[in-house]
C-alpha positions as CSV (number, residue, x, y, z in Angstrom):
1,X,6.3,14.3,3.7
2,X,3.2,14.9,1.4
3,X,5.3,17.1,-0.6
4,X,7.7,14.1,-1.3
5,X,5.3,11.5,-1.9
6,X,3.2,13.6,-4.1
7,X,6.1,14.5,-6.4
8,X,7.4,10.6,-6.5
9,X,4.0,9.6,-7.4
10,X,3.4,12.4,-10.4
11,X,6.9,11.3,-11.7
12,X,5.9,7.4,-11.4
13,X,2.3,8.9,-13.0
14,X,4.2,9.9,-16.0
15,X,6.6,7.0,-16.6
16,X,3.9,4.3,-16.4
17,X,1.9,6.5,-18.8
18,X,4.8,6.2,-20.9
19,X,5.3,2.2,-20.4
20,X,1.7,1.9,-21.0
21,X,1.2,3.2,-24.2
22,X,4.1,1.5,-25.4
23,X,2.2,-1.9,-23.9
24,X,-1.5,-1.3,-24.9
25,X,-3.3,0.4,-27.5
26,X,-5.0,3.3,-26.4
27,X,-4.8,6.9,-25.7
28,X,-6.0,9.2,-23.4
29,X,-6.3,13.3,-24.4
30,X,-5.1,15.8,-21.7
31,X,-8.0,16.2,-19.2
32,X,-8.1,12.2,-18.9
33,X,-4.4,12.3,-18.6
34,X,-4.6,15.2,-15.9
35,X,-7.4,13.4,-14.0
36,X,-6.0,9.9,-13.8
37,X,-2.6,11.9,-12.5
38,X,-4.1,14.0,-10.0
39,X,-7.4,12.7,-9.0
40,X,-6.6,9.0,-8.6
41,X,-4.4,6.5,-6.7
42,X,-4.3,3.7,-9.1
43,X,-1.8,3.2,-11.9
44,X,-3.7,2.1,-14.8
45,X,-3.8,5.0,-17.2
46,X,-6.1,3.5,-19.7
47,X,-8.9,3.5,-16.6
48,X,-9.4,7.2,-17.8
49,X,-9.8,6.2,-21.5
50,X,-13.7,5.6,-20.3
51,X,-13.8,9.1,-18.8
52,X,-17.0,10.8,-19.7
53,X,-19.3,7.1,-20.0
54,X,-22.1,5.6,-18.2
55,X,-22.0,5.5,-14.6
56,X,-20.9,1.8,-13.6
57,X,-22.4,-0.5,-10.6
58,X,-21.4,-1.0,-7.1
59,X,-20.5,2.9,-7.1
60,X,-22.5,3.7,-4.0
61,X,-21.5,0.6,-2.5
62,X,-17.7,0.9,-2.8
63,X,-18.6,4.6,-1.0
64,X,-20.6,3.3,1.7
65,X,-17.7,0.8,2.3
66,X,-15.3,3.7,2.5
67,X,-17.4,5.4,4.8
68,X,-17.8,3.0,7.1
69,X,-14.1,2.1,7.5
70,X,-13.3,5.7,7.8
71,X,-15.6,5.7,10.5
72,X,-13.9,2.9,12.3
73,X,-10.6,4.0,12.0
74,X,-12.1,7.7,13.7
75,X,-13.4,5.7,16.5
76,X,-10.0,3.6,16.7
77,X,-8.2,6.9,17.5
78,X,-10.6,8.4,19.7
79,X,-9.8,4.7,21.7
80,X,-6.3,5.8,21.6
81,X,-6.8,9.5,23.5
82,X,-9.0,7.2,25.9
83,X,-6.4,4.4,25.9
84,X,-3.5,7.2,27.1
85,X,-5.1,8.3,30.2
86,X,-4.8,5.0,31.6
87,X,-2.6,4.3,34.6
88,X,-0.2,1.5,33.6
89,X,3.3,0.9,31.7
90,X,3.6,4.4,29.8
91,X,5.6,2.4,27.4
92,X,3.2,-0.6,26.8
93,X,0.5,2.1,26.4
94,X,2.5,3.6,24.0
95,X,3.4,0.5,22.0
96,X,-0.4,-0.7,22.0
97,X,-1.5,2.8,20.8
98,X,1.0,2.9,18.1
99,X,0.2,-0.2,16.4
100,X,-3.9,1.0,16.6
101,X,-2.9,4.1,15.3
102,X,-1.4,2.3,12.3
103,X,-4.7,0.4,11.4
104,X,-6.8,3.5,12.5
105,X,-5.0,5.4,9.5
106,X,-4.9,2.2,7.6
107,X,-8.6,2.2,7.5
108,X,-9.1,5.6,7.1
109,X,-6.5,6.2,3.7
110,X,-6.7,2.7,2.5
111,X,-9.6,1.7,2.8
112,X,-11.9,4.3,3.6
113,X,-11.1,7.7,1.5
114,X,-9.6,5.2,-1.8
115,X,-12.3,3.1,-2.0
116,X,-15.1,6.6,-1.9
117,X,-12.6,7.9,-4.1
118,X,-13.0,4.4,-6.4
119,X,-16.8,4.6,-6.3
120,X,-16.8,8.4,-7.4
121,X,-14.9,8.0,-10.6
122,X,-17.4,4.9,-11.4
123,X,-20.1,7.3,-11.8
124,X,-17.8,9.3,-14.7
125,X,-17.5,5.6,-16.3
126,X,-14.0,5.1,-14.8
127,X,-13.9,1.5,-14.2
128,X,-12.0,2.3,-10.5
129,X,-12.3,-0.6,-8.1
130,X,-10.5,-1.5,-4.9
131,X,-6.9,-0.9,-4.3
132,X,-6.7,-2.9,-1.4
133,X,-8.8,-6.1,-1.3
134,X,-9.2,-8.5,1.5
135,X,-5.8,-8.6,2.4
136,X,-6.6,-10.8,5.7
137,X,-7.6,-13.4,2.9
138,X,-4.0,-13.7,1.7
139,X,-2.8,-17.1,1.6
140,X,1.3,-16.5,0.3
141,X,3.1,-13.5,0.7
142,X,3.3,-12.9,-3.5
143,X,-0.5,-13.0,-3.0
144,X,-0.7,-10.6,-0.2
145,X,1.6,-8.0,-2.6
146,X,0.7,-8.7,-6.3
147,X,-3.2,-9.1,-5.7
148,X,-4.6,-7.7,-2.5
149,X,-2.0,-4.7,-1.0
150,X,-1.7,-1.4,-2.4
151,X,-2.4,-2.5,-6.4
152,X,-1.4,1.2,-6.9
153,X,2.3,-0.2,-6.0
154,X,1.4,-3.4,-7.5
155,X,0.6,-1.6,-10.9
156,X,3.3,0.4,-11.1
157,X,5.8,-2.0,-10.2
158,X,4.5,-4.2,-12.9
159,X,4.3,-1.4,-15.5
160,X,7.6,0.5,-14.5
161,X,9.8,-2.5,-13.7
162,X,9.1,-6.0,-13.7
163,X,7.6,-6.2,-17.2
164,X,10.4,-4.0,-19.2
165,X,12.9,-5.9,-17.1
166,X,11.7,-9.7,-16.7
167,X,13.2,-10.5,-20.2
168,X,16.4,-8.7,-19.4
169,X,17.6,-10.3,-16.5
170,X,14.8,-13.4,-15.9
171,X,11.7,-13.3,-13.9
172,X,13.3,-13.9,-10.2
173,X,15.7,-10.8,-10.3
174,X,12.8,-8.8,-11.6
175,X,10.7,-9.4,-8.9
176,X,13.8,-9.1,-6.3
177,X,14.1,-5.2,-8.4
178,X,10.7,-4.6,-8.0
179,X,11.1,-4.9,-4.4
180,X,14.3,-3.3,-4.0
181,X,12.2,0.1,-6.1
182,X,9.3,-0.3,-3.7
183,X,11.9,-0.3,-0.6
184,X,13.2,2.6,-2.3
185,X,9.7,4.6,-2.1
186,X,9.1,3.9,0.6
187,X,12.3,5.7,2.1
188,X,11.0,8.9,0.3
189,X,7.6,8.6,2.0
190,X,8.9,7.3,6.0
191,X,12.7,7.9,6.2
192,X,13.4,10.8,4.3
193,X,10.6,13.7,6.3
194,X,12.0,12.7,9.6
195,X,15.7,12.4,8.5
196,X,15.9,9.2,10.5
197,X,15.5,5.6,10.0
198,X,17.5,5.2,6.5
199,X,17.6,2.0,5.3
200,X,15.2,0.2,7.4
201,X,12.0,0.2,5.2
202,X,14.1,-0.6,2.4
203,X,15.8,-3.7,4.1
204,X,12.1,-4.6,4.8
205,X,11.1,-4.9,1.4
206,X,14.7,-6.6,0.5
207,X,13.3,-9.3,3.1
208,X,10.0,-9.4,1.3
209,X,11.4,-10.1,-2.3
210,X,13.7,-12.7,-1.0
211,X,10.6,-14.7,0.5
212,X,8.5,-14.3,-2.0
213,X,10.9,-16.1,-4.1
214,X,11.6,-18.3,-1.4
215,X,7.8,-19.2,-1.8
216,X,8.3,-19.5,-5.8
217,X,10.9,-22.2,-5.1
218,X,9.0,-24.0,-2.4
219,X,5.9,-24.5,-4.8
220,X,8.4,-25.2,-8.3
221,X,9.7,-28.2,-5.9
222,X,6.9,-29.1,-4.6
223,X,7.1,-29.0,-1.4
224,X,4.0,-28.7,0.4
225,X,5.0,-26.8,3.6
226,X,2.6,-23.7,2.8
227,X,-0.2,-26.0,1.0
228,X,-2.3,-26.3,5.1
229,X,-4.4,-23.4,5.1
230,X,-3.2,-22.5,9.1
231,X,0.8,-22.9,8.2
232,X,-0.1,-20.5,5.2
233,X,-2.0,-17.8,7.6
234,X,0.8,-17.8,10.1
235,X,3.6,-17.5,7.5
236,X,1.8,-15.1,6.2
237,X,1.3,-12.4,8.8
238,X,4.5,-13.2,10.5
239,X,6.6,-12.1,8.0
240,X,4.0,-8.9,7.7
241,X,3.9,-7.5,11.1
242,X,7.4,-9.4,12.9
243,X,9.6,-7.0,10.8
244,X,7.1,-4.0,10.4
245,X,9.1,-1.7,12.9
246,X,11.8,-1.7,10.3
247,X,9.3,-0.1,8.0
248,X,7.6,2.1,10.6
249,X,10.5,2.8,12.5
250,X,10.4,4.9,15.8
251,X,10.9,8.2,14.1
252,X,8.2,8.5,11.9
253,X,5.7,7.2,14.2
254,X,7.1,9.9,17.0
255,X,6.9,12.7,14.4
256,X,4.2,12.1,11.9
257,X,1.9,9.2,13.2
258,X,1.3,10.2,16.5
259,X,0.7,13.9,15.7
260,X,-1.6,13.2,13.1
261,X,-3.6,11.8,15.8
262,X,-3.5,14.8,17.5
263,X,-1.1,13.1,20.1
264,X,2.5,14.4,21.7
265,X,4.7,11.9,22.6
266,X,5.3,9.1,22.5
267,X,6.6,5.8,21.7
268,X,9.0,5.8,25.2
269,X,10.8,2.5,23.7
């Protein structure tokens, strides 16, 4: 699995370098190339172009953030092992402790070891910042994916696909491609290592693209369904976690999430 996702992001590394320059002026020589390839997360090559300046604020700040989530998400699993020696339903423990596990690690990647990561390259005058932020804040679906989920995916989707393709084929089917690629990915990183669960994570996304458009023609007509802040919260993180066992199917947490945790078993669905 890490051998997979690590190879799909050095080749994505390489063709929004590529996009980049051919976007914005500036140019990065081969140790800020090298660095923003293998020591960072984000897609935004000309980050590293600053390699080498002043330290910039907030650096300590976005590191004791990370450290702290990373310390919740510990704590999360260590609730899990506790969780499992319980006497009830094997399979609602299972379920319960599956969908903790996925925040634990949540916290302990997304927002924990990217945002420390974030806050170290500040102090080399990378201007790093959060790749995730405040997504419980999200008020559309576009929202939740353009501005506040993974920008890394964000970025690249932007540099790699929607831009070179919105004047090809119009802005709607370059948003529905850009979710179709990320669907793609995303069967690399959770389908492909167990050799199970084709095609769900990418019908997940497929869903995704065709409500965020879905959202782009309720607000070009007007209609106000979405505008009440509760209706908006609700659509929202519906649509997020009501389909997210196509994206984390059965498989993958059986075989990578669970023993990650130090956990065998289960899952007994």
């Amino acid at each position: 699995m890490w051998a997979l996702i690590s190879t799909t992001f050095t080749c994505m590394k390489v063709i929004v370098t590529i996009q980049s320059y051919n976007q914005e002026k500036y140019e990065l020589n081969l140790i800020q190339w090298l660095l923003f390839c293998f020591g960072w997360a984000g897609m935004q090559p000309r980050l590293f172009a600053s390699y080498g300046g002043k330290s910039l604020e907030n650096a300590w700040m976005m590191i004791c953030f990370g450290i702290k989530r990373i310390g919740v998400g510990l704590m999360l699993i260590f609730l899990v092992h506790q969780v499992l020696l319980l006497e009830i339903d094997p399979k609602l423990i299972d379920f319960f402790s599956s969908v903790i596990l996925l925040v634990a690690f949540s916290l302990i990647l997304h927002f924990g070891l990217l945002s420390i990561s974030a806050g170290i390259w500040r102090f080399s005058g990378v201007n790093a910042s959060y790749l995730f932020r405040s997504p419980l804040k999200s008020n559309s679906l576009a929202e939740f994916w353009s501005r506040r989920w993974n920008l890394a995916f964000s970025e690249m989707t932007s540099i790699a696909i929607f831009r070179p393709l919105r004047t090809k084929i119009g802005h709607t089917w370059a948003v529905f491609a850009g979710f179709a690629f990320s669907g793609i990915l995303h069967e690399l990183a959770l389908s492909v290592p167990v050799n199970s669960g084709f095609g769900l994570p990418f019908l997940y996304f497929l869903i995704h693209g065709c409500l965020v458009i879905f959202e782009k023609i309720l607000i070009n007509n007007q209609i106000l369904i979405l505008q009440h802040h509760v209706i908006r919260k609700i659509w929202v993180f519906f649509w997020l976690v009501v389909p997210a066992p196509l994206l984390f199917h059965e498989t993958f947490v059986k075989q990578i999430l669970w023993p990650l945790a130090g956990i065998d078993g289960g899952w007994n669905l």
